[in-house]
VMD Tcl script that builds the backbone (N, CA, C; Angstrom):
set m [mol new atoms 432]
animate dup $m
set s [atomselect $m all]
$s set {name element resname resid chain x y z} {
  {N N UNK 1 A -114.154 5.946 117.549}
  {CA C UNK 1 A -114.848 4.934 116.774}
  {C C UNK 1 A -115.610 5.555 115.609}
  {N N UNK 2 A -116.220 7.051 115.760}
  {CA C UNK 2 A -117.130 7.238 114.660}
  {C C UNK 2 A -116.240 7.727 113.449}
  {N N UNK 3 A -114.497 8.402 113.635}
  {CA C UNK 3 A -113.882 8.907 112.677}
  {C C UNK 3 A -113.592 7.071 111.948}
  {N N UNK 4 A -113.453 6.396 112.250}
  {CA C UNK 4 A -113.661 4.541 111.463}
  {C C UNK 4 A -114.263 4.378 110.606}
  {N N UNK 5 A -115.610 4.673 111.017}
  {CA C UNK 5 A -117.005 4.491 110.283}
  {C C UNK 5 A -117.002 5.579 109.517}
  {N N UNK 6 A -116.917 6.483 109.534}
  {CA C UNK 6 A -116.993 7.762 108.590}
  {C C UNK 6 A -115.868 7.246 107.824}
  {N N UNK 7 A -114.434 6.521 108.098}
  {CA C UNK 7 A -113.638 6.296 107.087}
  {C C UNK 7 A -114.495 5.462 105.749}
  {N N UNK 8 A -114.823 4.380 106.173}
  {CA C UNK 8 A -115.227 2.960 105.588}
  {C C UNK 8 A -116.670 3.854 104.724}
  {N N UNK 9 A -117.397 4.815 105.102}
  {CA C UNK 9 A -118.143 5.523 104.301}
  {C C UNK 9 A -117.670 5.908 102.734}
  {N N UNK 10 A -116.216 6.015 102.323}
  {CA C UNK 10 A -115.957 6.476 101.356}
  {C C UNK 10 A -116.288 5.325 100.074}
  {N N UNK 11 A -116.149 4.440 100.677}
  {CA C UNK 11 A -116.694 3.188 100.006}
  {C C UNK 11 A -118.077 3.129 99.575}
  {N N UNK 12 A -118.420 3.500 100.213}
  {CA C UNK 12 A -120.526 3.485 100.018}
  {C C UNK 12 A -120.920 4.488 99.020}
  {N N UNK 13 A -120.063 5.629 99.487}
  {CA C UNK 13 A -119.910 7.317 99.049}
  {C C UNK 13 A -119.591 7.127 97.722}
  {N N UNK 14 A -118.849 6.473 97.342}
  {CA C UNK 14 A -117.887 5.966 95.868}
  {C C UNK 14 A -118.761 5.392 94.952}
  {N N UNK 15 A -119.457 4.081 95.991}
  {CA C UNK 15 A -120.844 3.767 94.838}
  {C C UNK 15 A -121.622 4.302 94.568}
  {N N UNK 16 A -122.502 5.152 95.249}
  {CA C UNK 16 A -123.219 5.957 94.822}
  {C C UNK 16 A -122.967 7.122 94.051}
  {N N UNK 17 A -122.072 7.859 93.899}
  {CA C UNK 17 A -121.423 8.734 92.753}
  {C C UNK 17 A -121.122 7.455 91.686}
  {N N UNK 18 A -120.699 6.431 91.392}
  {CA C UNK 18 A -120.438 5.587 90.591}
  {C C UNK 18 A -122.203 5.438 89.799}
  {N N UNK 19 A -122.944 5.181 90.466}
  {CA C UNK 19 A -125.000 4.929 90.426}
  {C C UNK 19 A -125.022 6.511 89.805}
  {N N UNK 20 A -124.580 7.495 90.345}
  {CA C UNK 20 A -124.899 8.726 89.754}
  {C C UNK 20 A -124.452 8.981 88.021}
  {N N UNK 21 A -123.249 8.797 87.877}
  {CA C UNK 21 A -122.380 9.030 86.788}
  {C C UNK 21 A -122.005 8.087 86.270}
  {N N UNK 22 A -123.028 6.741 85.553}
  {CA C UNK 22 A -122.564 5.414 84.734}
  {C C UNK 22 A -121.845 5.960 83.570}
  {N N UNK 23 A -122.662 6.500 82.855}
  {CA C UNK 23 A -121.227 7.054 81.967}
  {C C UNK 23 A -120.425 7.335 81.849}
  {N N UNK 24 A -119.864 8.262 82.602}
  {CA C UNK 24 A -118.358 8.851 82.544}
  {C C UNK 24 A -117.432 7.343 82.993}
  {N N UNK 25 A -118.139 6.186 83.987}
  {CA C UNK 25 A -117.082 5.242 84.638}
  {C C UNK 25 A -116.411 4.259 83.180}
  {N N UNK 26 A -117.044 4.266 82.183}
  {CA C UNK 26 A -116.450 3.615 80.574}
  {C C UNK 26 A -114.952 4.303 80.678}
  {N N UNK 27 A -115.462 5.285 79.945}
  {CA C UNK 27 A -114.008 6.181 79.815}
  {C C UNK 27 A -112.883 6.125 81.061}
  {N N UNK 28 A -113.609 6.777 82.303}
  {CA C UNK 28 A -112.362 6.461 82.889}
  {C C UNK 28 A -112.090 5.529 83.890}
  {N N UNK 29 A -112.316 4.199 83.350}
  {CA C UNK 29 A -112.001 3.568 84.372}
  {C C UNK 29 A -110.840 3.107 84.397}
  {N N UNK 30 A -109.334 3.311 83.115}
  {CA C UNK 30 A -108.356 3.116 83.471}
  {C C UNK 30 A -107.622 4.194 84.593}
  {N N UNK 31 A -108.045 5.058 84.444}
  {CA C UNK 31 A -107.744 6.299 85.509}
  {C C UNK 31 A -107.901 5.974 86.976}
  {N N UNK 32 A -109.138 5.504 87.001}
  {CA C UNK 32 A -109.803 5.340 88.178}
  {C C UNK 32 A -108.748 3.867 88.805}
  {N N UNK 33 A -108.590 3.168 88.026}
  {CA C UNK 33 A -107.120 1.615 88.744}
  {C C UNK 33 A -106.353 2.594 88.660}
  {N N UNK 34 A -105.421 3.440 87.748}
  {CA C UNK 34 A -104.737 4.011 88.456}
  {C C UNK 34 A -104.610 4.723 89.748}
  {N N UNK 35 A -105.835 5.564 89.744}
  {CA C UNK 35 A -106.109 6.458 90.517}
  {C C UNK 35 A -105.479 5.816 92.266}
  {N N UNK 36 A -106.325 4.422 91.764}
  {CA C UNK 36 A -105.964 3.129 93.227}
  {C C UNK 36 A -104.909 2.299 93.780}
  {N N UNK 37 A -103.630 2.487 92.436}
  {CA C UNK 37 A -102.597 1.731 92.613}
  {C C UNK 37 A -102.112 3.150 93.463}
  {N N UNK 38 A -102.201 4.586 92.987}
  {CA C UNK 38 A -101.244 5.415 93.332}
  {C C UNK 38 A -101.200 5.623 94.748}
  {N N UNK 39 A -103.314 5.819 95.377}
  {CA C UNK 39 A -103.359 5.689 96.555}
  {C C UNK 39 A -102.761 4.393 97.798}
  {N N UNK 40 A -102.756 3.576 97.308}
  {CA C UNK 40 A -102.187 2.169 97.926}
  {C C UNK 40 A -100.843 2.340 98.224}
  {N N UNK 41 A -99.718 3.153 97.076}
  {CA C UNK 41 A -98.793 3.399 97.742}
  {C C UNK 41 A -98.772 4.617 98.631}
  {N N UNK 42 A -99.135 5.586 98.601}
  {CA C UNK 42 A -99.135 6.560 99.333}
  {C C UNK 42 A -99.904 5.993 100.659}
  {N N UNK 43 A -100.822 5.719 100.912}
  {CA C UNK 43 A -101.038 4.705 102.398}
  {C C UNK 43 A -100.102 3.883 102.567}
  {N N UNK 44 A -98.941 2.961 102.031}
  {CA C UNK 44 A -98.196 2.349 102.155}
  {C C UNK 44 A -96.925 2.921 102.883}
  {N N UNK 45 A -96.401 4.294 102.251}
  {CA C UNK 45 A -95.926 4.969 103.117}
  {C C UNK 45 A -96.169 5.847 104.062}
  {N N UNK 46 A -98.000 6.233 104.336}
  {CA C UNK 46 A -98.272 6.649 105.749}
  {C C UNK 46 A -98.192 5.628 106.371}
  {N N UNK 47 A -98.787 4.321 105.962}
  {CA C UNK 47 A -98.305 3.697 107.207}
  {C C UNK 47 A -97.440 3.467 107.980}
  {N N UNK 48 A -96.293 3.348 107.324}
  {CA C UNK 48 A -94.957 2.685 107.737}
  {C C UNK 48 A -94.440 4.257 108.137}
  {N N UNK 49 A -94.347 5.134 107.805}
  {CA C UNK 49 A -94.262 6.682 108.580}
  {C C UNK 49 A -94.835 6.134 110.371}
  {N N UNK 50 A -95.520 6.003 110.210}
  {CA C UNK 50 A -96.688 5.715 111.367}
  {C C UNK 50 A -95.423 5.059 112.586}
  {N N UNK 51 A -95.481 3.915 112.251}
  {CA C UNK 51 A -94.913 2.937 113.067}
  {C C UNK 51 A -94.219 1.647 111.892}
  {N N UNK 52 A -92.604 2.482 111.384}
  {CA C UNK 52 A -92.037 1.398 111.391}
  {C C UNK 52 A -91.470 0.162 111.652}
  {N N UNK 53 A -92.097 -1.064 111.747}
  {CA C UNK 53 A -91.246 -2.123 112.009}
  {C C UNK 53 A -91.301 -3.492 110.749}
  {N N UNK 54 A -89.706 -3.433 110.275}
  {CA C UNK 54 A -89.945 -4.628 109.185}
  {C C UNK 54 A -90.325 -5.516 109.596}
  {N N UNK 55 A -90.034 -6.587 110.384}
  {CA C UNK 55 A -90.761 -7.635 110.461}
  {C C UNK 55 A -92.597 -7.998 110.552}
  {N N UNK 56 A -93.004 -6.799 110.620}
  {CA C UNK 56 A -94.475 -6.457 110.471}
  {C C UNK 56 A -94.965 -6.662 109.269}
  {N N UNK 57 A -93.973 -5.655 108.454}
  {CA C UNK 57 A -94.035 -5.156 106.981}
  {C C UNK 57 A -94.249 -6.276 105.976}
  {N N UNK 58 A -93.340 -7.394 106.139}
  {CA C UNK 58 A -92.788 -8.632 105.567}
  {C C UNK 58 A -93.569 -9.546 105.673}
  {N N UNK 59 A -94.335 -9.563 106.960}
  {CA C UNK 59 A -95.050 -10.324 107.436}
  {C C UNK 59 A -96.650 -10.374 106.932}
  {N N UNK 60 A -96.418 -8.938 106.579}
  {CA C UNK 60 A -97.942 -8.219 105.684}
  {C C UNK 60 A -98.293 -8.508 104.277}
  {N N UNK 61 A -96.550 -8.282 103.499}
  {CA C UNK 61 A -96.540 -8.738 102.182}
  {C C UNK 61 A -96.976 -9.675 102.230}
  {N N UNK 62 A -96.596 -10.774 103.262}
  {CA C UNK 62 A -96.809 -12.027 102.401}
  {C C UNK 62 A -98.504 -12.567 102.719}
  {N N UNK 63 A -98.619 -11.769 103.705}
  {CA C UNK 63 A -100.054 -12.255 103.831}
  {C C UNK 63 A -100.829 -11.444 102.957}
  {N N UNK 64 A -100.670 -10.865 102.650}
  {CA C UNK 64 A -101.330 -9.672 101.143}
  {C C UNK 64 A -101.220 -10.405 99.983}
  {N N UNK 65 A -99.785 -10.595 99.743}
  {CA C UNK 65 A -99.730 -11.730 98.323}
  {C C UNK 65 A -101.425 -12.410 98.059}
  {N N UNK 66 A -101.414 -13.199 99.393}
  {CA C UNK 66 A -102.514 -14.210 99.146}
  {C C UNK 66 A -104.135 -14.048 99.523}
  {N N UNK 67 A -104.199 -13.000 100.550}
  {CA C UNK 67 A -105.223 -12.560 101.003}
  {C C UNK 67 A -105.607 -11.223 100.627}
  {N N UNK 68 A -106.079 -11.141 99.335}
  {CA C UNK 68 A -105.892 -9.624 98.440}
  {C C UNK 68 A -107.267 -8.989 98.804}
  {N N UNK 69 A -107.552 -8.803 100.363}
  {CA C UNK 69 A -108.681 -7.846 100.461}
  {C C UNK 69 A -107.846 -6.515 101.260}
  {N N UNK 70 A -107.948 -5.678 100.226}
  {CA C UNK 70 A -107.196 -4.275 101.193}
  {C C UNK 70 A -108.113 -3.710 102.231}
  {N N UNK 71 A -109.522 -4.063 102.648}
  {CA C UNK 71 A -109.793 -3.324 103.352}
  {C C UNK 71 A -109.709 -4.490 105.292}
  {N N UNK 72 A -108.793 -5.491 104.773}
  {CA C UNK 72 A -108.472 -6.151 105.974}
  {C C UNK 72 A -107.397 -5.617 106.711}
  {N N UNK 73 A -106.874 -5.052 105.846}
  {CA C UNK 73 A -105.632 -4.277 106.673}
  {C C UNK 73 A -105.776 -2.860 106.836}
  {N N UNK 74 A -106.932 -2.217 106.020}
  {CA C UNK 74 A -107.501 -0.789 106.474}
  {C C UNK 74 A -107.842 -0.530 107.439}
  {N N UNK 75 A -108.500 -1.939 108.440}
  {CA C UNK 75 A -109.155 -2.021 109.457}
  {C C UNK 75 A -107.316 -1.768 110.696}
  {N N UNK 76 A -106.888 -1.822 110.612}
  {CA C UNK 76 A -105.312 -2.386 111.553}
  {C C UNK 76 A -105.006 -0.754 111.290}
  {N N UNK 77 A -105.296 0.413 111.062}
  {CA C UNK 77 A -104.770 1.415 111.216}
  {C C UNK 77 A -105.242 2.256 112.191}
  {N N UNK 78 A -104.481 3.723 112.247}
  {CA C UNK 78 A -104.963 4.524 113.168}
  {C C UNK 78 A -104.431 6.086 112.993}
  {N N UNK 79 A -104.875 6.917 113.291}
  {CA C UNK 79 A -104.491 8.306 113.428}
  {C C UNK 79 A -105.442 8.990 112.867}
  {N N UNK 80 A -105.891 10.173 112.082}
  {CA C UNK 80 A -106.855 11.093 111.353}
  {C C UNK 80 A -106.382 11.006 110.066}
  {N N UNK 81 A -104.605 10.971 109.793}
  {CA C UNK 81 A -104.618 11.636 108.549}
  {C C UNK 81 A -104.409 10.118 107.381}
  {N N UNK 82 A -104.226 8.852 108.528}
  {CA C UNK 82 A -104.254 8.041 107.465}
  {C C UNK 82 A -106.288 7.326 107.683}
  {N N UNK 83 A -106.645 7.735 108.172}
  {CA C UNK 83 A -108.461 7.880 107.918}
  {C C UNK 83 A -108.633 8.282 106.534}
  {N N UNK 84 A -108.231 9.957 106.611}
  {CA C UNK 84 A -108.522 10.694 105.837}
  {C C UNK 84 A -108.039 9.583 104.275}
  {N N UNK 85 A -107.314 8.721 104.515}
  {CA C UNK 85 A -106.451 8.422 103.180}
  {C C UNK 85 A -107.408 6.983 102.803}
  {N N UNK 86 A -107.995 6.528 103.700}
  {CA C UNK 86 A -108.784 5.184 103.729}
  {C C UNK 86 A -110.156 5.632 103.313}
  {N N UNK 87 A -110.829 6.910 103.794}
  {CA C UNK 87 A -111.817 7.345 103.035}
  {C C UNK 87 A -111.468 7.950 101.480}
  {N N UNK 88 A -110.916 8.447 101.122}
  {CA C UNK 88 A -110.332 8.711 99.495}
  {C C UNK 88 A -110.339 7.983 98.664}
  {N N UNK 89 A -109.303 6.505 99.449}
  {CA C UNK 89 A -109.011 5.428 98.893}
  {C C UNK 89 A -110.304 4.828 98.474}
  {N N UNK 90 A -111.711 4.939 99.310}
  {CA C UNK 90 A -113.238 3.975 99.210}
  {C C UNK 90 A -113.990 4.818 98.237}
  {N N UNK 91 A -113.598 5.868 97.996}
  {CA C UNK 91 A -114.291 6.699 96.647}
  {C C UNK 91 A -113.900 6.211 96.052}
  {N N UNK 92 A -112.830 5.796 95.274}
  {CA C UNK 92 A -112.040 4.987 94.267}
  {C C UNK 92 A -112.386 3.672 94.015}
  {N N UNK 93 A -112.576 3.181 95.205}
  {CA C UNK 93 A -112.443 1.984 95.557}
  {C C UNK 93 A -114.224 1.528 95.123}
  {N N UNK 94 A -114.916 2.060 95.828}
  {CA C UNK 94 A -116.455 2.476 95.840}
  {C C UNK 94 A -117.156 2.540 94.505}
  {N N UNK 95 A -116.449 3.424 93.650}
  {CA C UNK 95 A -116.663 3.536 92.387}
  {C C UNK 95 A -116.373 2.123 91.127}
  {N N UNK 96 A -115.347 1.390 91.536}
  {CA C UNK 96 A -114.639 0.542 90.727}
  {C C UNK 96 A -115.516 -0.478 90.852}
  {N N UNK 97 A -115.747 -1.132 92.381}
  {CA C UNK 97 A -116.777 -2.074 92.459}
  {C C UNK 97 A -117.651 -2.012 92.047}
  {N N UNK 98 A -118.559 -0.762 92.154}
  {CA C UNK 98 A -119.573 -0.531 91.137}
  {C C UNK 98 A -119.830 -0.911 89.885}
  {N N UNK 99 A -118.822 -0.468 89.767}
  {CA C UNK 99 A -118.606 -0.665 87.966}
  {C C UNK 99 A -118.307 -1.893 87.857}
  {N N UNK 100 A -117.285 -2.428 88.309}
  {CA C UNK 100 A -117.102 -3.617 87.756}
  {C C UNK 100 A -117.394 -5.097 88.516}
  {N N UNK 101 A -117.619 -5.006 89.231}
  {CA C UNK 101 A -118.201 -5.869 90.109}
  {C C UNK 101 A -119.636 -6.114 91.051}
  {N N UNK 102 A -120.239 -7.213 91.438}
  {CA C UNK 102 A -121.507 -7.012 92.123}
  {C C UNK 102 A -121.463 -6.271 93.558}
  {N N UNK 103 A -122.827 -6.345 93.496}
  {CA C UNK 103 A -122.940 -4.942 94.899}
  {C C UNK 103 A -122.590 -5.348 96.164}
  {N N UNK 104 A -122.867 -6.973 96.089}
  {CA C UNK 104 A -122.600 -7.845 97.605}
  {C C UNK 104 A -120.836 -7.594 97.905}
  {N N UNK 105 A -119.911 -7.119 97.528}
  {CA C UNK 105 A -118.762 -7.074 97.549}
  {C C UNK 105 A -119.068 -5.536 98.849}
  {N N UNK 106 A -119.296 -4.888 98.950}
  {CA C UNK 106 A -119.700 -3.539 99.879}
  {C C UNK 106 A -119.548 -4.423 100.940}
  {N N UNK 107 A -120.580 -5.500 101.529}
  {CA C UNK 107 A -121.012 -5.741 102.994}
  {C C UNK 107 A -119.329 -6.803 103.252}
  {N N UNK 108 A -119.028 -7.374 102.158}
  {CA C UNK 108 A -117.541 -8.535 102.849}
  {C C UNK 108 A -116.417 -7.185 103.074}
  {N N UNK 109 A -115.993 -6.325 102.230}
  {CA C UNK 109 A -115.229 -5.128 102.680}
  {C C UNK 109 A -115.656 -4.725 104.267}
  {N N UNK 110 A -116.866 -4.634 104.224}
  {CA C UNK 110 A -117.038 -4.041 105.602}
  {C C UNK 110 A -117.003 -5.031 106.693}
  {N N UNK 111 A -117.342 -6.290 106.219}
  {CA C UNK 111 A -116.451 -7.413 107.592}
  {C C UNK 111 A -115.278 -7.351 107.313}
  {N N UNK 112 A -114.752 -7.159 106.579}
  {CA C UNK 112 A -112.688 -7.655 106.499}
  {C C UNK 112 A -112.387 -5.780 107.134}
  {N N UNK 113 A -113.101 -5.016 107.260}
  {CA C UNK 113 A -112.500 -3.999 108.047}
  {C C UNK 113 A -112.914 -3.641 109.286}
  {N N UNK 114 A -114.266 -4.156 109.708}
  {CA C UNK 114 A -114.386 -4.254 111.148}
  {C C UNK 114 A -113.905 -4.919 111.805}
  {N N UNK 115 A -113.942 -5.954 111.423}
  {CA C UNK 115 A -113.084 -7.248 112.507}
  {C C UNK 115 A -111.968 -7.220 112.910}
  {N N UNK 116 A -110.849 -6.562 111.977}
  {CA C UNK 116 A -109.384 -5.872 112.590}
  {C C UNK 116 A -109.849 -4.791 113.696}
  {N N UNK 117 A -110.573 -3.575 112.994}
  {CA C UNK 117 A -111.023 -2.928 113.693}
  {C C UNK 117 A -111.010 -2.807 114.873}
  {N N UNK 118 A -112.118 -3.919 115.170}
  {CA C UNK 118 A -112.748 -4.072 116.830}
  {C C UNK 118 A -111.233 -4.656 117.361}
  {N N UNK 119 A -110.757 -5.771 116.901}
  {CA C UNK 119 A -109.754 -5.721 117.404}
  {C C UNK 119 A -108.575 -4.975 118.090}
  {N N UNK 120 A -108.655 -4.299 117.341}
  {CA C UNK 120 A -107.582 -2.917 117.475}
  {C C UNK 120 A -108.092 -2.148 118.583}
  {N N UNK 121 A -109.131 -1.846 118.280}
  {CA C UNK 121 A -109.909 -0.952 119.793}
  {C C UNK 121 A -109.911 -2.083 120.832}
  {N N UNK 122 A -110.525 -2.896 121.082}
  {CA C UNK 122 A -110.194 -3.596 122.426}
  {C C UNK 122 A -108.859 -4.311 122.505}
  {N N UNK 123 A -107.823 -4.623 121.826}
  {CA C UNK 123 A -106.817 -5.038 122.599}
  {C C UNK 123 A -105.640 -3.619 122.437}
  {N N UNK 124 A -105.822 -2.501 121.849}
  {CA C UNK 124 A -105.071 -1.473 121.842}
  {C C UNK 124 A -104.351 -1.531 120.739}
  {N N UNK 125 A -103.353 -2.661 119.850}
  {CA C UNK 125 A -102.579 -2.629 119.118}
  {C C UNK 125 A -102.227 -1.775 117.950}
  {N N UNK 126 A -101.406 -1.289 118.029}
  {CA C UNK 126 A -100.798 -0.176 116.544}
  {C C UNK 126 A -99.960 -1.306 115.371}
  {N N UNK 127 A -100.742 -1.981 114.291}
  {CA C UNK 127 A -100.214 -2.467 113.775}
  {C C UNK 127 A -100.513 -1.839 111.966}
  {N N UNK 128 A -99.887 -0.780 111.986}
  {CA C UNK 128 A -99.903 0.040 110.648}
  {C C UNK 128 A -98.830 -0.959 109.901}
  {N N UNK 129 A -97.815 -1.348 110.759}
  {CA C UNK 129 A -96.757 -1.668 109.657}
  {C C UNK 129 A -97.262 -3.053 109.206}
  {N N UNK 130 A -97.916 -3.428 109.659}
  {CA C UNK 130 A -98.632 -5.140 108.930}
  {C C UNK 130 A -99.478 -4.355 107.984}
  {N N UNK 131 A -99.967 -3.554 107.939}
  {CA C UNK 131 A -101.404 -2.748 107.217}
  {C C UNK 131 A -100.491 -2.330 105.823}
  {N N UNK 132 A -99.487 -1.760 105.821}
  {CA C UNK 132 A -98.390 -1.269 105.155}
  {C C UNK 132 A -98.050 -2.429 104.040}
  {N N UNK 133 A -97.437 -3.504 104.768}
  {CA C UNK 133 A -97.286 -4.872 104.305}
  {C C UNK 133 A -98.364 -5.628 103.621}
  {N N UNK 134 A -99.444 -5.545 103.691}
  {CA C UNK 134 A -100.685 -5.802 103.526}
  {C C UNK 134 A -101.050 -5.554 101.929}
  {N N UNK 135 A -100.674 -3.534 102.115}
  {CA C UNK 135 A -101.442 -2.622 101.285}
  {C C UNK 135 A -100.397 -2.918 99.984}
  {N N UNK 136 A -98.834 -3.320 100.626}
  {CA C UNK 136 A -97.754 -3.566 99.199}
  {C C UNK 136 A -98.289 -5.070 98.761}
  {N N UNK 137 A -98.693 -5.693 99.363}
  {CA C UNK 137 A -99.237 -7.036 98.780}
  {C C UNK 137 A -100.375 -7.404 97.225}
  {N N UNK 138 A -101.039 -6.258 98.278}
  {CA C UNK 138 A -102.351 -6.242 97.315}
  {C C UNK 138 A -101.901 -4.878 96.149}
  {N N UNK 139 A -100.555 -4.076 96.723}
  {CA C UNK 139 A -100.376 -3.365 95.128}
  {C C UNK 139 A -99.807 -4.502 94.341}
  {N N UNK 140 A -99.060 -5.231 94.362}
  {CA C UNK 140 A -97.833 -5.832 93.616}
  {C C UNK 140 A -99.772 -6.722 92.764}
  {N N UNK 141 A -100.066 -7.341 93.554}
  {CA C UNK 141 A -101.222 -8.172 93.222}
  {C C UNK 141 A -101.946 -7.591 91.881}
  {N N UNK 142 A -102.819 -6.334 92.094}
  {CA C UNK 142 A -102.984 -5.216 90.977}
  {C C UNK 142 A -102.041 -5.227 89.895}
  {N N UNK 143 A -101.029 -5.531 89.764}
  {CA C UNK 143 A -100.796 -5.744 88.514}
  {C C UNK 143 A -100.470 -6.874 87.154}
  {N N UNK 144 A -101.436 -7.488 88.206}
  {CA C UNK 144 A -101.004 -9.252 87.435}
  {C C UNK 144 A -101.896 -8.582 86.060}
}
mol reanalyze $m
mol bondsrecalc $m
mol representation Tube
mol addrep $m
């Protein structure tokens, strides 16, 4: 449970380097969406590495299409090294909100990723490949 919470930290971690360094976020904040489309796919294929199953996958897109919070399906993962990729992703992620959005956006991320979460720990489920499906939803979304 605490490698979770230490994930979802990168997010917090992100704003506050964002509070540290207002200036530099002008310049690069096209870098920084990039920086987030690139990570989204690369979690897209740890996930599905993880535990392929299409009908998961499909099932993710389409609920991603419409429900464009990525950290609802951050919550539905599992292992260390896709942690490691969900904390990276919240530096990025952490930083952008900052910048471009209000601060109350931090505490709804952190319900749309606990609540899978807890889920996941008490009923056991490995559902990376919905998370996968999810994470291609909300890339395709990013580029309207």
């Amino acid at each position: 449970m605490f490698e979770y919470i230490l994930s979802f930290f990168g997010l917090i971690i992100g704003g506050f380097l964002a509070y540290l360094c207002k200036e530099e976020l002008v310049k690069g904040e096209k870098y920084f969406v990039w920086i987030r489309r690139i990570l989204l796919l690369v979690m897209i294929i740890a996930f599905s590495y993880v535990d392929f199953n299409l009908w998961l996958i499909i099932i993710g897109l389409f609920v991603g299409l419409f429900a464009c919070y990525e950290y609802l399906y951050l919550g539905f993962i599992s292992g260390i090294l896709n942690l490691i990729l969900v904390f990276i992703y919240g530096l990025v992620k952490g930083t952008l909100v900052y910048f471009k959005e209000s601060k109350h956006w931090y505490w709804i991320d952190a319900l749309m990723f606990f609540i899978p979460l807890i889920s996941v720990l008490i009923f056991g489920l490995n559902l990376s490949s919905f998370a996968a499906g999810g994470c291609l939803g909300v890339l395709i979304r990013s580029f309207r």
